[in-house]
C-alpha positions in Angstrom: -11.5 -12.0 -1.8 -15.4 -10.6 -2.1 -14.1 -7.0 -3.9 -12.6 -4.0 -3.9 -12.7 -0.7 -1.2 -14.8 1.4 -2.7 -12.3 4.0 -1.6 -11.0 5.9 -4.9 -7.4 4.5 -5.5 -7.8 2.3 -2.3 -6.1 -1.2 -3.1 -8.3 -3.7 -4.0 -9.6 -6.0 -0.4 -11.3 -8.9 0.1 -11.0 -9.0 4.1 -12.0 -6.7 6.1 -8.9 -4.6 7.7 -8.9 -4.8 12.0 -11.1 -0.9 11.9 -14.0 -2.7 9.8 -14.6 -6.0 12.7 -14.0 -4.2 15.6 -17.3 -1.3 13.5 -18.3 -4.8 12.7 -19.0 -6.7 16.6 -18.9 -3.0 18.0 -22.8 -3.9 18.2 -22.1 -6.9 19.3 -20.1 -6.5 22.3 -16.7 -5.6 20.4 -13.7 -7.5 21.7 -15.8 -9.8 23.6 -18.0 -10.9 20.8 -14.4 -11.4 18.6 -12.8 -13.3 21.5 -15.5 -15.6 22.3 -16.5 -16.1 18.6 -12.9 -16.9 17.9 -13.4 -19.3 21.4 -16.0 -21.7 19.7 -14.6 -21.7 16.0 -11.2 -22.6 17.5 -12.6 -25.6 19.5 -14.8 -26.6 16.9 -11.8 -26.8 14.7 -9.6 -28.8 17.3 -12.1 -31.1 17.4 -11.9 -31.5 13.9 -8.3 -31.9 13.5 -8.1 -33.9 16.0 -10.4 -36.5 14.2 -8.1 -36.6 11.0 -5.1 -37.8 13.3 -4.7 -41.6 13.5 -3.6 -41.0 16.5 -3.8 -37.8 18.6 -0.4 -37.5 19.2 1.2 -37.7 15.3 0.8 -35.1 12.8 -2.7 -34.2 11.7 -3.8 -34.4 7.6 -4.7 -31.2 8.0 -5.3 -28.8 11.2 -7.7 -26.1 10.3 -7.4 -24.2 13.8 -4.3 -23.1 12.4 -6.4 -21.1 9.5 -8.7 -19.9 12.2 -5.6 -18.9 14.8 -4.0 -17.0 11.9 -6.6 -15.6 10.4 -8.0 -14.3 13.5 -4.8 -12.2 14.5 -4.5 -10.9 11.1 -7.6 -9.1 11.4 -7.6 -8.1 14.9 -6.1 -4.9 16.1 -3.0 -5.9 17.9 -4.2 -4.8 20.9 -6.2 -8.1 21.3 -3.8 -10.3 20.4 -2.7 -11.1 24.0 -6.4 -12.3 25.2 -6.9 -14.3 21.7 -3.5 -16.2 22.2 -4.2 -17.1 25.9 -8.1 -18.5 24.6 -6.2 -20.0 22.2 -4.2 -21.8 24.7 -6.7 -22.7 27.0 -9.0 -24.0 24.3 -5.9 -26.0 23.3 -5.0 -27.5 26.6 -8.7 -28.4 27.1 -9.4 -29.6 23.9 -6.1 -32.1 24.2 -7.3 -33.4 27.9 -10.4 -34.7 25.7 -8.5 -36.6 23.2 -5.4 -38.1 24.4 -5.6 -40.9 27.0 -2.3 -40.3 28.6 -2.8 -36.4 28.9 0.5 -35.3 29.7 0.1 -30.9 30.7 4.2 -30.1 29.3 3.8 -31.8 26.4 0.4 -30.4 25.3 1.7 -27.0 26.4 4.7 -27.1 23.9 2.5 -28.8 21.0 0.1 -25.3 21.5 3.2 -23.1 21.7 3.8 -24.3 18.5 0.9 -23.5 16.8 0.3 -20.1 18.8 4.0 -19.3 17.1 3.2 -20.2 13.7 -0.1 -18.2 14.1 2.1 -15.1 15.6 4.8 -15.1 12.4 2.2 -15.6 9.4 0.0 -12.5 11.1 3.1 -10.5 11.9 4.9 -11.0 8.1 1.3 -10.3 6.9 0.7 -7.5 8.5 3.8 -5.9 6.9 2.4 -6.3 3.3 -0.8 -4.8 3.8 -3.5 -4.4 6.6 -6.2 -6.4 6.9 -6.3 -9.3 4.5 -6.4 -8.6 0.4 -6.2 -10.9 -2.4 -7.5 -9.3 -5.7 -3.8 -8.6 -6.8 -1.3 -10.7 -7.9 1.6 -9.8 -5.2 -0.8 -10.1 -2.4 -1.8 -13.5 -2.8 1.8 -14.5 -3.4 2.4 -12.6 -0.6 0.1 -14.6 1.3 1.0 -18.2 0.3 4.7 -16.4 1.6 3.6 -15.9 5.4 1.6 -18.9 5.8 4.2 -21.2 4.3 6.7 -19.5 6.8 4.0 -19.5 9.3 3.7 -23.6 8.9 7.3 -24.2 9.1 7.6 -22.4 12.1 5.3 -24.3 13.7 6.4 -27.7 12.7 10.2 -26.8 13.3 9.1 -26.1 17.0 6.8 -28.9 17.1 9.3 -31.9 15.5 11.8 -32.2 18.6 8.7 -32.6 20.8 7.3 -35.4 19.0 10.5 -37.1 18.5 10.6 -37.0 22.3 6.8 -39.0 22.5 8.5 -41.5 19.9 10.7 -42.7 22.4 13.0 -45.4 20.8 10.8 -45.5 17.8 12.1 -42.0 16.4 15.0 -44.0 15.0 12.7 -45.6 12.3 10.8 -42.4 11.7 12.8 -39.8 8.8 13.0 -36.8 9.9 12.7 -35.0 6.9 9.4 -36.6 5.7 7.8 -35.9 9.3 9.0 -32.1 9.1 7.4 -32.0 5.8 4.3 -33.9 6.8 3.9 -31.4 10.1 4.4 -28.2 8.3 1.9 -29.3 4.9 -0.9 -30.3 7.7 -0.6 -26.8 9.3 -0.5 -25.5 6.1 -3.3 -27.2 4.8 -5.1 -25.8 7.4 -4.4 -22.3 6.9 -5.2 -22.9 2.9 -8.6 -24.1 3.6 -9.9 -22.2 6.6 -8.6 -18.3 6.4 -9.7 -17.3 3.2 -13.0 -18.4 4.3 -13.1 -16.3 7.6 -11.8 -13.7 5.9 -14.6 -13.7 2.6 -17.5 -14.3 5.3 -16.3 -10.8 7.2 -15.8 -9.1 4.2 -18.4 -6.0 3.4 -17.6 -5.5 0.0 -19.7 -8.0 -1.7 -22.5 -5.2 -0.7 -20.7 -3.0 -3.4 -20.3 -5.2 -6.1 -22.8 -7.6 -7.9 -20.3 -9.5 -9.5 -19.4 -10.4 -5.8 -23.2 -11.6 -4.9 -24.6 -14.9 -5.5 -27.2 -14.9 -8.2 -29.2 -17.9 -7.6 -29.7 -20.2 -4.4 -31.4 -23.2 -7.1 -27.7 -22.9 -8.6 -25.6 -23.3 -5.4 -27.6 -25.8 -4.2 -26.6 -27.6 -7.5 -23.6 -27.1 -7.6 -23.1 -28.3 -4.0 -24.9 -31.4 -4.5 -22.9 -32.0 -8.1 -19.7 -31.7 -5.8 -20.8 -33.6 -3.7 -21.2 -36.8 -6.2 -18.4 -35.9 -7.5 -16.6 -36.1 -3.7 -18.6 -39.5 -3.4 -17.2 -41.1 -6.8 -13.8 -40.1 -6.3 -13.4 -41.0 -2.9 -15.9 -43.3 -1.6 -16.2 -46.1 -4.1 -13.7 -48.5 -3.9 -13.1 -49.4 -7.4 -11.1 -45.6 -7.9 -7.7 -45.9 -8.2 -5.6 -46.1 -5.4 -2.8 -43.7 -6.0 -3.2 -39.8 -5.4 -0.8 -39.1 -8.2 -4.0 -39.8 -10.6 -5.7 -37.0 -9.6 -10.0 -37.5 -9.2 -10.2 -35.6 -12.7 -14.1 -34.9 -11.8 -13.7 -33.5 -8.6 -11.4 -31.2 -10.6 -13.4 -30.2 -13.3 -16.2 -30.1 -10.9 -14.5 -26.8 -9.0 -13.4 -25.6 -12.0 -17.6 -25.2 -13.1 -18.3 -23.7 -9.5 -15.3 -21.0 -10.2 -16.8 -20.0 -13.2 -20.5 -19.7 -11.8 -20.3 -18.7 -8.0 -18.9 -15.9 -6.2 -14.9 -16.4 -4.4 -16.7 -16.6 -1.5 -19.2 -19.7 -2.2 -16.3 -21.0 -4.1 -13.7 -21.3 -1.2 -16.3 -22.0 1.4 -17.6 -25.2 -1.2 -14.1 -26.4 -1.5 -13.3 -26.4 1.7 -15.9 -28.7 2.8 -15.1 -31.1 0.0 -11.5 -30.5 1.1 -12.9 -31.4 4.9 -14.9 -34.3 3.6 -12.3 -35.9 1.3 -9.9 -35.9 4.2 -12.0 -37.4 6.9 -12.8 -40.4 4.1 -9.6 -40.7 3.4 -8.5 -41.0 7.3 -11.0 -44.0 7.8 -9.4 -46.0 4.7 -12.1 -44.6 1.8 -11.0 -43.0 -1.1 -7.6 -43.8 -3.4 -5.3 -44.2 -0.7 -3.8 -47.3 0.9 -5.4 -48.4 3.9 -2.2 -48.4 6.3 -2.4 -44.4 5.8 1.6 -44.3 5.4 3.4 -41.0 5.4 3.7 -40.8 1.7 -0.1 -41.5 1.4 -0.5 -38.5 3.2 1.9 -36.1 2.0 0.5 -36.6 -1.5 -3.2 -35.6 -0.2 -1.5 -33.2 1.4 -0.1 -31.9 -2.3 -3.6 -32.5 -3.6 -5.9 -30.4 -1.4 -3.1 -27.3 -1.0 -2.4 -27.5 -4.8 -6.2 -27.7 -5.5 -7.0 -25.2 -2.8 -4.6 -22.6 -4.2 -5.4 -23.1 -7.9 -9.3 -22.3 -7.1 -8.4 -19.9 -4.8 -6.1 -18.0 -7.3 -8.6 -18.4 -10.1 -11.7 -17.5 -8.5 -10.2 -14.1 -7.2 -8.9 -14.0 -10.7 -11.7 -13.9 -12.4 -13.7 -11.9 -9.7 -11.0 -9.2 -10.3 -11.6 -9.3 -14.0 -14.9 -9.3 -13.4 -14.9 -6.7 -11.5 -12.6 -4.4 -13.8 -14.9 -5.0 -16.7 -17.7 -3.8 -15.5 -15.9 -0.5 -14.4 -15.0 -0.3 -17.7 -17.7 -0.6 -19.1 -19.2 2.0 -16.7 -16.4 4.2 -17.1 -17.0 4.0 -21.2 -21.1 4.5 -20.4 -20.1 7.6 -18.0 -18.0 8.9 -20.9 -20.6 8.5 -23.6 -23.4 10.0 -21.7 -20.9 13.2 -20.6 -20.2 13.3 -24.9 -23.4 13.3 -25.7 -25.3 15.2 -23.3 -22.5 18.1 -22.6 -24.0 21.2 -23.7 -20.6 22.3 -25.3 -19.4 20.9 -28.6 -17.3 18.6 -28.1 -15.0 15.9 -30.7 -12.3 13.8 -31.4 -10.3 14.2 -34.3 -8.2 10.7 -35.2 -5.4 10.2 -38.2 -5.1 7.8 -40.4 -1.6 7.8 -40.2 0.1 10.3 -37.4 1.3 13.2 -38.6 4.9 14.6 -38.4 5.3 18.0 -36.1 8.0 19.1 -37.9 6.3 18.9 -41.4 5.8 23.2 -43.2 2.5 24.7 -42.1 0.9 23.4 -46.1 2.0 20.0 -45.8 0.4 19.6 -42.6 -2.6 21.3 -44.1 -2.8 18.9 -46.9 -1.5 15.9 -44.4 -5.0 16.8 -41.8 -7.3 17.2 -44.9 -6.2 13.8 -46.8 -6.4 11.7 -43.5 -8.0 13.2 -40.7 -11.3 12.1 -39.5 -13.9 13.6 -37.0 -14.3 10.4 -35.3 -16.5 11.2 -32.7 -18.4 14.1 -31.7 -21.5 15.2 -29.0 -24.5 16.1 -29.8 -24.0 20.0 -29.7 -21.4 19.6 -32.2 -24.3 19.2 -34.8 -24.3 22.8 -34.7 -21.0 23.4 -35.7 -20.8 20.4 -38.5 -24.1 20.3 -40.8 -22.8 17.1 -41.8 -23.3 15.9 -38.0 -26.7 15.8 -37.9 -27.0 13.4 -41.3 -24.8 11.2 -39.8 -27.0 10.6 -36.9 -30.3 10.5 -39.1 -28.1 7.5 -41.1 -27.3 6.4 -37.9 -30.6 5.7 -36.4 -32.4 5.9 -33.1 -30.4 3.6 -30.4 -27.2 4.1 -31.8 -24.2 5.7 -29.7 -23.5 9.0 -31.0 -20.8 10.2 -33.2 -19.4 6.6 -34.4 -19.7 7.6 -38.1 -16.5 9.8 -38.9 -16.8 13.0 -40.6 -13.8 13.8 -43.4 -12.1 16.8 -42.5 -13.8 19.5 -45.0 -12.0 23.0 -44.9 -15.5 24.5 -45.9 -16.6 23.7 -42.1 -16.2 27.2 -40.1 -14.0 25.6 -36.8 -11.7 24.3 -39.6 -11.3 26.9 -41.4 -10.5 29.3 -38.6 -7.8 25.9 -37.0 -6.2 26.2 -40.2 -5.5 29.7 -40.1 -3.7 29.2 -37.2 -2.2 26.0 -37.4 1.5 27.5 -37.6 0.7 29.4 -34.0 -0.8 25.8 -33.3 2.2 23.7 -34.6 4.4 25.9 -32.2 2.1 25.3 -28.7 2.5 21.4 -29.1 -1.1 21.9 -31.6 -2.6 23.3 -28.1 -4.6 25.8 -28.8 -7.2 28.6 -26.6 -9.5 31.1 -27.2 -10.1 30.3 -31.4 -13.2 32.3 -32.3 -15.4 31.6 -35.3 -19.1 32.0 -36.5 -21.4 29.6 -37.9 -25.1 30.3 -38.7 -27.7 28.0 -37.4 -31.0 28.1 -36.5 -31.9 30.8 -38.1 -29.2 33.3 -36.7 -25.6 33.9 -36.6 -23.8 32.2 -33.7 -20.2 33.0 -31.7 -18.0 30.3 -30.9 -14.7 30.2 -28.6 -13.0 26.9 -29.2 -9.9 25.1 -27.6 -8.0 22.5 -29.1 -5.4 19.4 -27.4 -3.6 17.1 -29.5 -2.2 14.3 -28.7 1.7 14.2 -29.6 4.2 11.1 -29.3 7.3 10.4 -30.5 7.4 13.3 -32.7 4.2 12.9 -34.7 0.6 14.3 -33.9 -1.8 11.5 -33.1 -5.1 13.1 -32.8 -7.0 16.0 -31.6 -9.4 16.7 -29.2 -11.6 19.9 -29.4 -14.0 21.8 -27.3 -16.0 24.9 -28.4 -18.7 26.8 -26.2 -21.8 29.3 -28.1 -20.5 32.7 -26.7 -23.6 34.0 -29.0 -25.4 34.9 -25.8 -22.3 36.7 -24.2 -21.5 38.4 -27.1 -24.6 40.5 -27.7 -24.8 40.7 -23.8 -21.8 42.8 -23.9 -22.4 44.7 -26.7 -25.7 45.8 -25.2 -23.8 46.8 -21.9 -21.2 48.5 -24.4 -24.2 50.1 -25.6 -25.7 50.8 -22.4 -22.3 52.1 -21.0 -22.0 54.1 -24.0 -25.7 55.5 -22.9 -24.6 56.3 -19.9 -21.5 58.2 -20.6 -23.6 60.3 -23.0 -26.4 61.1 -20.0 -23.0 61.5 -17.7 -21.9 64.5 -19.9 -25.1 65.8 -20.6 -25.4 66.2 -16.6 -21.8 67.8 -16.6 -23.2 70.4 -19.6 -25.9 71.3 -17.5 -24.2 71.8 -14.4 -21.4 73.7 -16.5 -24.3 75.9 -17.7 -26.2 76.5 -14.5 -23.2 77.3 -12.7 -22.3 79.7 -15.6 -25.3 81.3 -15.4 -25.3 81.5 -11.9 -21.6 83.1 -12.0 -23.1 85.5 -15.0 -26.4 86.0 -12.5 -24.1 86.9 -9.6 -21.8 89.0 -11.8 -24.3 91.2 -13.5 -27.3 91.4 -10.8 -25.7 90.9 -7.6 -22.3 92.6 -8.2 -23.6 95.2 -10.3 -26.4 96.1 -7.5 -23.5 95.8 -4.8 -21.0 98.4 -6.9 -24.0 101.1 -6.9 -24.9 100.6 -3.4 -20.8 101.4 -3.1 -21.3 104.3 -5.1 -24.5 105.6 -2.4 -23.0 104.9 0.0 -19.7 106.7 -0.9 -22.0 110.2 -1.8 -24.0 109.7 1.4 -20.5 110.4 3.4 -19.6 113.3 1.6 -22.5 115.0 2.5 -23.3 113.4 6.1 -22.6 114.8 9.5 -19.2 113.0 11.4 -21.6 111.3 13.2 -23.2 109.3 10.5 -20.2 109.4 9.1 -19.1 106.6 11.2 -21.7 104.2 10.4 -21.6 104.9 6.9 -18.3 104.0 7.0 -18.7 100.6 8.7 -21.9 99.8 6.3 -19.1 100.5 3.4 -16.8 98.3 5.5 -19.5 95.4 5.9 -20.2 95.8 2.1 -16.7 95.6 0.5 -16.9 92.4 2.6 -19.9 90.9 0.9 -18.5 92.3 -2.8 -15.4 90.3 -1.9 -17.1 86.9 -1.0 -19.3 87.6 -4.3 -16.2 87.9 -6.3 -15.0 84.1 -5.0 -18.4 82.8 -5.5 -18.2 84.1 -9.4 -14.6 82.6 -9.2 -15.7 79.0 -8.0 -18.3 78.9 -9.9 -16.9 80.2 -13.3 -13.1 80.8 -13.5 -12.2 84.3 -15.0 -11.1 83.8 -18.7 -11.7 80.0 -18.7 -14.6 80.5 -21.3 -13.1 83.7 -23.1 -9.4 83.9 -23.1 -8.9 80.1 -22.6 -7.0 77.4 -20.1 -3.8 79.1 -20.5 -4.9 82.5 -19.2 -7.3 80.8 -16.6 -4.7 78.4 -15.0 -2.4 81.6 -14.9 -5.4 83.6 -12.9 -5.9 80.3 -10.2 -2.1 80.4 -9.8 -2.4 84.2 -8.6 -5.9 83.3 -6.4 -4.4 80.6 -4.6 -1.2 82.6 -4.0 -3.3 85.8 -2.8 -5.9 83.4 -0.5 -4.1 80.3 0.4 -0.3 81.6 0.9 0.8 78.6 -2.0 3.5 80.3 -4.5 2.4 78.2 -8.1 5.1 77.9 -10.2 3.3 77.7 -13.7 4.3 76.7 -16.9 1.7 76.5 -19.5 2.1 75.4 -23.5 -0.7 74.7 -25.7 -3.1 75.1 -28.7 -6.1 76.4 -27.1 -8.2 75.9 -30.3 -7.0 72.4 -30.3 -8.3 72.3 -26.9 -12.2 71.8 -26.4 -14.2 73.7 -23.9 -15.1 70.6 -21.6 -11.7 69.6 -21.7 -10.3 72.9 -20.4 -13.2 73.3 -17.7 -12.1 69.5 -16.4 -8.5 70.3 -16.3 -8.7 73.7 -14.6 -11.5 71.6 -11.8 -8.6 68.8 -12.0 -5.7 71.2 -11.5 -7.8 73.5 -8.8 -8.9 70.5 -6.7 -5.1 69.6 -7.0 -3.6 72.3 -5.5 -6.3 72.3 -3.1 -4.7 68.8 -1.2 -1.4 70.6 -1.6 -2.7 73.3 0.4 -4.1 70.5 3.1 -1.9 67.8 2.9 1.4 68.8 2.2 2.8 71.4 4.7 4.5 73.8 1.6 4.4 76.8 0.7 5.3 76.0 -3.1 4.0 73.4 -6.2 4.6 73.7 -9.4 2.4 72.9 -12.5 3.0 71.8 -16.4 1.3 71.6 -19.0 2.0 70.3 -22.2 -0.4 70.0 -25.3 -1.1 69.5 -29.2 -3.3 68.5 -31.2 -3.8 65.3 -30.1 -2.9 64.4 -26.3 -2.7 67.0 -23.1 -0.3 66.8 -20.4 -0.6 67.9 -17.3 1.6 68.0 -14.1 1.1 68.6 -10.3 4.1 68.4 -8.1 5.1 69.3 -4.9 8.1 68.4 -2.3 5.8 67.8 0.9 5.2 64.9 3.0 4.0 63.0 0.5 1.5 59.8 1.4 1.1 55.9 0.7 -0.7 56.1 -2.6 -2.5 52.4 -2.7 -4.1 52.8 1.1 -4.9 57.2 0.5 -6.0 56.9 -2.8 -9.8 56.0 -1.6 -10.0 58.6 0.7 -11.2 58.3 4.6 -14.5 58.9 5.9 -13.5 62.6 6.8 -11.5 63.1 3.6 -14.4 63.1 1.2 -14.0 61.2 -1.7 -10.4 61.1 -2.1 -8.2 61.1 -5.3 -10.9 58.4 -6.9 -12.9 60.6 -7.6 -10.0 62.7 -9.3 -9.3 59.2 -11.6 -12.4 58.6 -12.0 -13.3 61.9 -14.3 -10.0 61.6 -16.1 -10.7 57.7 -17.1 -14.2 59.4 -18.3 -12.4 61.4 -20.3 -10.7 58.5 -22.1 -7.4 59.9 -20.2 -4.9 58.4 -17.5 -4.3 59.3 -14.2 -1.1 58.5 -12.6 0.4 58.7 -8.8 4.0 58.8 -8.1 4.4 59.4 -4.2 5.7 57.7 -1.0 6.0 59.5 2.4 8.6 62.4 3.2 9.3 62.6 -0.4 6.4 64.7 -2.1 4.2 63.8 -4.6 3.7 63.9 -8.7 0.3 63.8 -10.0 0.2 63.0 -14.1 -2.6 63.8 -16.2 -2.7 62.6 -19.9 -5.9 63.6 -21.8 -6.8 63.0 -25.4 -8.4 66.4 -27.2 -9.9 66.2 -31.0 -12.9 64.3 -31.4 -12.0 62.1 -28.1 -14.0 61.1 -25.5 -16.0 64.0 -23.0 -15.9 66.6 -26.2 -19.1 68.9 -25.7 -20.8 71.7 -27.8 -18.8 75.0 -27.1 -21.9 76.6 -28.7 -24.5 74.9 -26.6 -22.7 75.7 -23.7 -22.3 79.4 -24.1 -25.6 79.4 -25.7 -27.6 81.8 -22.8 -24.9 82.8 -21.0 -24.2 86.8 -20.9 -21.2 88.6 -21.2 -19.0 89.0 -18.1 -17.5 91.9 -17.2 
């Protein structure tokens, strides 16, 4: 009854469950600690209820051992339940052999079964409600006041034909009924006053919560002593009246003043030494009762204390509870504020005068949000979407929680604006909306916002608004300046490719016109020296002309890899046509080509990166595919070029091949790569054993990867 588990969504406790006191006595000596603990309460208690009976044998006022027995089990693990019922019943029998003059060991035995069986069905019907004992709810402590009145009855039900046997022939002037009831109220009596105080004085919780700690040892001495009067005017002097049924009013409002000031757990523990006091009073003939202690003078003090007991019991949990909650609230609304304010995105609440209709046209909810919709709270950030913000926390003035004054929705503000505009996309969402962009300047500059909004919509009518928007300023000119940069980049990419375009060109015209030329004169020596040599040098004329056709030949691919014939004269068309006869002359592929174009529509870095494309292409084919044919398209106008390599070979998993392997090279990325470059796509349509279809689509005009014809063939000689 001290609190809640701090636990999130944990139910609220006020005992500790069996895990917390065996972590509790673990320390301690664990189960032995409990068991001989439990030893000394329980015979403290005996003794105790045995000095309320008039005489040892009849039914107690009240017998608090039966708190301690059940509240004991109800904590424990069952495991330990065996060795506390057999202390119990030790400390039972022992106890009795103290008290009763005629001790009689079968009788005694089946008064403690009694009790060790009411103790066993209140823990075991408890333990089905919830573990460990918890009584900040309403259906737990009804749920309590359930077992232990069960747990009482049992107990006197087994107890009643025992006693009747001690009563001998004076059971036939005893009613049965009104014993029963006496029996089972003393038991329960006990239970009332003694387990919620075991149970409060093992609870942790009250470390958690202040509203649980006792504030001020000056007040519960007070209070103690104020009950204590109280105790001593009600029941002590003799003038009181002598009928229970006019309750001792001060004793009353007395506990009523400790509920409201003390925690549950000074509470209970207060009343239930009053409750202790008053009855051992009233059991040697003080207080208002008659001095003969007749059974209907104990059944109503009975009433009394249990009707007491659970109305302070009930309240002080009560209030502790609310207690309890407020302060979370009030926490909770604290948390909130400080999130609002100190967020560094805007954030507000928009609230309606009156909800609005979702089915209302796009203008009327215009003019329904502008006539009675109200920016009724916002965060400090918003300031700088809402000039108006920042005036109402000037008017507000330094303390004050922000964004309590409401703002009138003002079309001229930018976020509104731009929410109008698409309220009709809005309307259709459920007035959820994502990603609304705006600017506002502030600051001196102009700043980027991405807003979302929520609203709120019940029974067919929007009921308010809530709205987030983050400064994407920052982000913005981030990525315009990689935009910028990438741009850059791109620019320094192709001025790379020019220059290699040129230096190879030059090489190729280098190669062509020194080389070649110098190679087709040493032919033509070489060619008079054997007319006019003997047979004899002859022969190694013959093999140097041999050994120099060779190198004229390897000369002429070099010139071809690094400048294709025609690519820079006659144009892609004529040049694709020429690789189609190279690659069928050196590599054994037959090229089925078909070729359609405008070559002026065609710039010169775009026909150099289709013919590498196309070459590097057939090249795989040639590796990869086990054919001896391909075929290639091309399609082109003004605007887009289309190109297509196909083949009917093995074919390959494009996602895992498409990176290459480590003895591949680069693989066809590098092949996507140049054609994304070009603003282009690249696309792959293959599996294996059923060939493969590469797709090129390139823009041409003033698209992306055009270069300067001029400056390209600026230097370069003419080829032969």
């Amino acid at each position: 009854m001290e609190g809640q588990n701090t636990g999130s969504g944990s139910a609220p406790g006020t005992s500790p469950a069996p895990d917390h006191v065996m972590n509790l006595l673990r320390g301690r000596g664990g189960a032995v600690t409990l068991v001989a603990a439990f030893a000394v309460l329980h015979a403290l208690l005996l003794q105790l209820g045995y000095a309320l009976k008039v005489n040892p044998v009849d039914p107690a006022l009240m017998w608090p051992s039966a708190g301690l027995a059940l509240a004991a089990l109800w904590v424990s693990p069952r495991r330990y339940w065996p060795a506390i019922l057999v202390v119990q019943y030790l400390v039972e029998i022992g106890t009795a052999a103290l008290w009763m003059s005629s001790w009689r060991f079968g009788l005694v035995s089946l008064y403690t079964l009694a009790n060790m069986a009411g103790a066993v069905v209140g823990a075991t019907l408890a333990g089905l409600g919830w573990r460990g004992m918890v009584f900040l709810r309403a259906r737990e402590i009804v749920w309590f006041v359930v077992v232990t009145t069960i747990g009482a009855a049992v107990s006197a039900t087994i107890a009643l034909p025992v006693h009747l046997a001690t009563l001998g022939e004076r059971a036939a002037n005893v009613r049965i009924t009104e014993l029963w009831q006496i029996w089972a109220a003393g038991q329960w009596a006990g239970i009332i006053i003694v387990a919620p105080v075991v149970a409060s004085w093992l609870s942790p919780l009250r470390r958690h919560y202040p509203e649980l700690r006792l504030r001020s040892r000056a007040e519960l001495l007070a209070l103690a002593l104020a009950l204590a009067v109280a105790c001593a005017i009600g029941w002590v002097e003799p003038e009181r009246a002598r009928s229970l049924l006019q309750l001792p009013t001060t004793i009353v409002l007395m506990m009523i003043v400790i509920v409201m000031r003390l925690p549950p757990r000074w509470v209970i523990t207060l009343f239930s030494l009053a409750a202790v006091a008053m009855a051992l009073i009233t059991e040697r003939g003080g207080g208002p009762m008659p001095a003969e202690m007749a059974i209907a003078g104990i059944g109503q003090l009975q009433i009394f204390l249990v009707s007491l007991g659970l109305s302070v019991f009930v309240l002080s949990v009560t209030l502790a509870e609310r207690s309890i909650t407020a302060r979370r609230l009030r926490e909770s609304e604290q948390r909130y504020r400080n999130f609002v304010e100190l967020s560094t995105e805007a954030m507000w609440r928009i609230e309606l005068a009156e909800p609005m209709p979702v089915d209302l046209a796009v203008e009327e909810q215009v003019a329904w949000l502008r006539g009675k919709a109200r920016i009724a709270e916002f965060s400090r950030s918003y300031e700088m979407l809402d000039a108006r913000a920042a005036g109402a926390r000037d008017a507000r003035g330094a303390g004050q929680p922000a964004g309590r004054e409401a703002l009138p929705w003002d079309p001229s503000v930018p976020w509104v604006a731009a929410f109008e505009a698409q309220l009709a996309q809005a309307a259709r969402q459920g007035f959820e909306l994502d990603g609304l962009r705006f600017s506002v300047d502030a600051q001196g500059r102009r700043h980027a916002f991405v807003a979302a909004f929520n609203g709120v919509v019940a029974d067919g009518k929007l009921q308010r608004i809530w709205g987030v928007a983050r400064d994407i300023t920052e982000l913005t000119e981030l990525n315009a300046s990689l935009l910028r940069e990438r741009e850059r980049l791109k620019s320094y990419a192709r001025q790379i490719v020019t220059a290699e375009e040129k230096a190879r060109r030059a090489t190729a015209v280098d190669l062509h016109d020194g080389i070649g030329q110098s190679l087709v004169g040493m032919a033509m020596t070489l060619d008079v020296a054997r007319q006019h040599a003997s047979p004899e040098v002859k022969l190694l004329v013959e093999e140097v002309r041999s050994k120099l056709f060779e190198v004229q030949e390897k000369t002429r691919s070099m010139i071809s890899d690094l400048s294709p014939p025609g690519l820079y004269e006659l144009g892609l068309k004529a040049a694709l046509q020429w690789l189609a006869v190279y690659v069928r002359s050196h590599d054994r592929l037959q090229v089925d080509m078909d070729v359609e174009l405008r070559e002026e529509a065609v710039p010169l870095d775009t026909r150099v990166l289709v013919f590498k494309l196309v070459r590097e292409l057939l090249r795989n084919v040639v590796k990869h595919a086990g054919v001896s044919t391909a075929r290639v398209r091309v399609r082109g106008d003004t605007q887009v070029l289309h190109v297509q390599v196909a083949d009917e070979g093995k074919g390959f998993e494009w996602q895992l091949d498409m990176f290459g392997s480590p003895k591949g090279g680069f693989g066809l990325w590098s092949i996507a790569d140049r054609v994304s470059e070009a603003g282009g796509e690249f696309n792959v349509d293959t599996a294996p054993g059923r060939g493969a279809r590469f797709d090129l689509k390139i823009p041409l005009g003033s698209g992306a990867g055009q270069m300067d014809e001029r400056r390209l063939m600026a230097g370069a000689g003419r080829r032969a």
